[in-house]
C-alpha positions as CSV (number, residue, x, y, z in Angstrom):
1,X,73.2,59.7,-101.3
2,X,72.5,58.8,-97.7
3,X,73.3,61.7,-95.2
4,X,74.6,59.2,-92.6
5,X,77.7,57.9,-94.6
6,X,78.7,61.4,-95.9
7,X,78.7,62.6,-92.0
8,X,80.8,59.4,-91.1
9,X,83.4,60.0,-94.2
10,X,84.0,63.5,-93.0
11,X,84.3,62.3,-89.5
12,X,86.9,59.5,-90.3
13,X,88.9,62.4,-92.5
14,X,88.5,64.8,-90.0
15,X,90.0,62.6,-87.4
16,X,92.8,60.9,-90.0
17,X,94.3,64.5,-89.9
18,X,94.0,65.6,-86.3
19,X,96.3,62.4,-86.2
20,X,99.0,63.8,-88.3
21,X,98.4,67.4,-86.6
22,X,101.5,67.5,-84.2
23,X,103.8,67.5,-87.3
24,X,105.5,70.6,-88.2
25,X,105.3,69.9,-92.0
26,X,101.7,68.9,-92.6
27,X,99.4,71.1,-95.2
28,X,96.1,71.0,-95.9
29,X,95.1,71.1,-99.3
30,X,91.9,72.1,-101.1
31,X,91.6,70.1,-104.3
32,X,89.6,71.3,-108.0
33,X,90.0,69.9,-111.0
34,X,88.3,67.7,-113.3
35,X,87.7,64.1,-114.6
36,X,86.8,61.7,-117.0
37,X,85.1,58.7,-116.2
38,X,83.9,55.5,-118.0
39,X,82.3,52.3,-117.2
40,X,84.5,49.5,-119.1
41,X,82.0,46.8,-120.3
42,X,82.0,44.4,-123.5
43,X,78.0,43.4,-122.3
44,X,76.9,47.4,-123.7
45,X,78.1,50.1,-125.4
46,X,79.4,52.9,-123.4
47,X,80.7,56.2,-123.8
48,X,83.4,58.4,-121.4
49,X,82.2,61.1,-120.3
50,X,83.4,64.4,-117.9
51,X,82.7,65.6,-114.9
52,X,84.3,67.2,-111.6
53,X,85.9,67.1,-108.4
54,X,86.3,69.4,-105.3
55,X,88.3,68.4,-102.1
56,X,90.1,68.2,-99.0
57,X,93.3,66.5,-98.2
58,X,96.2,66.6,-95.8
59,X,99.7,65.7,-96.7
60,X,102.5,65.1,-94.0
61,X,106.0,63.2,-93.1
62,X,105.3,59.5,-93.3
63,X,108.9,57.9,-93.1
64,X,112.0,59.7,-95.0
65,X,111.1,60.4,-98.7
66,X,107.7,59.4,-98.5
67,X,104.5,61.1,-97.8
68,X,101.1,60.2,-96.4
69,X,97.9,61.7,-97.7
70,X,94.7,61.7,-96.6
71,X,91.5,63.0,-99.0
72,X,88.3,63.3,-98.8
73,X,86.9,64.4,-102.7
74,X,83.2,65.0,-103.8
75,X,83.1,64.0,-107.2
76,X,80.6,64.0,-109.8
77,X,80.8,61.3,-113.2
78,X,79.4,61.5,-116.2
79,X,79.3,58.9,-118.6
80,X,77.3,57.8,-122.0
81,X,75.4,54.7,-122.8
82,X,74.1,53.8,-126.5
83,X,70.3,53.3,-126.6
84,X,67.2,52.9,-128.9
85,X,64.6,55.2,-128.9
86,X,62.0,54.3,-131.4
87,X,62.6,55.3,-135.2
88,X,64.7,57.6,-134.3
89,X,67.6,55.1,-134.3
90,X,70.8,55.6,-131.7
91,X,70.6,57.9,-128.9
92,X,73.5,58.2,-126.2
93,X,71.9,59.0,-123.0
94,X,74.2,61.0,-120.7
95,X,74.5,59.1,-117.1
96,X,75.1,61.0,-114.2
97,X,77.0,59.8,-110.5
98,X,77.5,61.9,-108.1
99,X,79.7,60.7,-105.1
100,X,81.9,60.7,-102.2
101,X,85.6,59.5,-102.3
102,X,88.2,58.9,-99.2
103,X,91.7,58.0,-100.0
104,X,94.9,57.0,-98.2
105,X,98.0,57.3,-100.1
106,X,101.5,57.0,-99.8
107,X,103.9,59.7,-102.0
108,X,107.4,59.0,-102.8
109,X,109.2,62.4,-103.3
110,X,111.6,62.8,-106.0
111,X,112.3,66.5,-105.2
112,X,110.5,67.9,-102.3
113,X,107.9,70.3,-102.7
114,X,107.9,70.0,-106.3
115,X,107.8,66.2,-108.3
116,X,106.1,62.9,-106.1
117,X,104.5,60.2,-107.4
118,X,101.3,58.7,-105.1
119,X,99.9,55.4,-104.7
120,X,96.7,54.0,-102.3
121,X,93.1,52.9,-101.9
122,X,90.3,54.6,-102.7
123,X,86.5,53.9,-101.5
124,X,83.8,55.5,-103.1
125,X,80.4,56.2,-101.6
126,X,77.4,56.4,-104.3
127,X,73.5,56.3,-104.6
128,X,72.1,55.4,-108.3
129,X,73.3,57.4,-111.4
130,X,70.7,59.8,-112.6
131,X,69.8,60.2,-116.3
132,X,66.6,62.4,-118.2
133,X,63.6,60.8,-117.5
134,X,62.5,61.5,-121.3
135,X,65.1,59.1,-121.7
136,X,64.4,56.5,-119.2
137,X,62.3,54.1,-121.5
138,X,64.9,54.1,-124.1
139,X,66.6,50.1,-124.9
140,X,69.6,50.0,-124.1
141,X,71.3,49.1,-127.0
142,X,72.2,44.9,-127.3
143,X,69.7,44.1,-124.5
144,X,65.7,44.4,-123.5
145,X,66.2,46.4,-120.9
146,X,65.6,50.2,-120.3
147,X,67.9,52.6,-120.0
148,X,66.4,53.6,-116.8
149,X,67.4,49.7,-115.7
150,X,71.2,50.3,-116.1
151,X,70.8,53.5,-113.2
152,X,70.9,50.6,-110.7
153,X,74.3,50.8,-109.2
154,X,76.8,49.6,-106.3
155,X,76.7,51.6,-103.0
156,X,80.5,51.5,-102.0
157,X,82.9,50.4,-105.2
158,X,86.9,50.1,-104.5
159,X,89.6,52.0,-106.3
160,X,93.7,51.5,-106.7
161,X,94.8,54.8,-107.5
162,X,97.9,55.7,-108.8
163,X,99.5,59.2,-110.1
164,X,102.0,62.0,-110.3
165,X,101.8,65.6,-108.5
166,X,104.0,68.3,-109.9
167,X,104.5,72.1,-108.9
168,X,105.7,74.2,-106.1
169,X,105.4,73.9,-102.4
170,X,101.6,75.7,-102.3
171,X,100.4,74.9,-105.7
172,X,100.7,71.6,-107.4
173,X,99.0,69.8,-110.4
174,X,98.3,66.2,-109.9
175,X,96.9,63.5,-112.1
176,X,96.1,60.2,-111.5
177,X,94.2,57.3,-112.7
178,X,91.8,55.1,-110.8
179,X,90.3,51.4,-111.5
180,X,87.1,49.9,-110.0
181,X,87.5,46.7,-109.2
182,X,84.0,45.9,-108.3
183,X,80.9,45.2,-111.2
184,X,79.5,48.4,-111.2
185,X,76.4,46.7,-112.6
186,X,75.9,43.7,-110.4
187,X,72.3,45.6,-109.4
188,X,71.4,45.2,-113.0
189,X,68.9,42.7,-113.8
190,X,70.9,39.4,-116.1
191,X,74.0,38.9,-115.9
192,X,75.5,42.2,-116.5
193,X,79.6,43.4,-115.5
194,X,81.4,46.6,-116.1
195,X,84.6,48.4,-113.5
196,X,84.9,51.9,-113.9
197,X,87.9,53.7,-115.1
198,X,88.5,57.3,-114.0
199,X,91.6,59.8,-114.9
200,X,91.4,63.1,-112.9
201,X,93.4,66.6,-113.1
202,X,93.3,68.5,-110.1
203,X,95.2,71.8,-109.0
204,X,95.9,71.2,-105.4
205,X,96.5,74.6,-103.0
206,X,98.5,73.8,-100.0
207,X,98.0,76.3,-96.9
């Protein structure tokens, strides 16, 4: 993943929250939890798959009942794709994406500190997936290509995200679910389209 855009996501979080600093209510919350992940394609055969996340946010007063958050989330996707290798028959071949999300969302709180439910964007900074590379000349299942062909991916991919955070005021659970509207394989040779779908679980400490 290229150096330069992490630096510039963690300089555009950084300075999202020094905005919000002067409020008396803000927290800062360090996020872990974990995810599954699937590309949703009817051009291959594809498998969900786990993975986890680790992050930063900052929540504070927006306007009345509702919230503003900002995150920045390191994130890392795992998914399975159905290939050929040989006379062996069917092998799933585990696919592996590590990236960088930043979010801005709004939260509507039906009891404060304890039940909200969150809304916003989500942009997602990526290199190519990673898979075994005794893997990499498998078919991918349906087409002539190589499993190694279907690692090409989008840089930057774009996310609605919506979800519900319940706890107390310095520990909360929140889940959410995510959709890519961009063709994660548009770099794939033919004529190829999938959006990813991602539901994540993350214990959030407020400080």
């Amino acid at each position: 993943m290229n150096k330069k855009i992490i630096f510039l996501l963690l300089l555009t979080t950084t300075f999202g929250f020094a905005q919000y600093g002067y409020r008396d209510s803000n927290m800062i919350g360090i996020t872990l939890g974990l995810n599954q992940f699937n590309v949703n394609t009817s051009d291959i055969e594809t498998k969900p798959g786990n993975g986890w996340n680790i992050g930063l946010s900052m929540r504070g007063n927006f306007y009345d009942d509702w919230d503003a958050i900002y995150g920045l989330q390191f994130s890392e996707y795992n998914y399975k794709v159905v290939t050929k290798k040989g006379v062996l028959g069917d092998k799933d071949v585990n696919y592996k994406l590590p990236c960088a999300n930043v979010t801005f969302q709004l939260s509507y709180k039906f009891i404060e500190n304890h039940l909200s439910a969150e809304f916003g964007p989500m942009i997602q900074i990526n290199g190519n997936a990673q898979i075994d590379k005794d893997d990499e000349t498998n078919l991918v299942k349906g087409t002539a290509l190589t499993a190694k062909d279907f690692t090409k991916m989008g840089n930057v991919g774009v996310y609605p995200v919506i979800g519900i955070t319940a706890g107390v005021r310095n520990a909360r659970l929140n889940v959410s679910y995510q959709y890519g509207v961009m063709n994660m394989l548009g770099k794939v040779e033919g004529n190829f389209k999938g959006n990813a779908s991602i539901i994540s679980g993350n214990v959030i400490f407020y400080f």
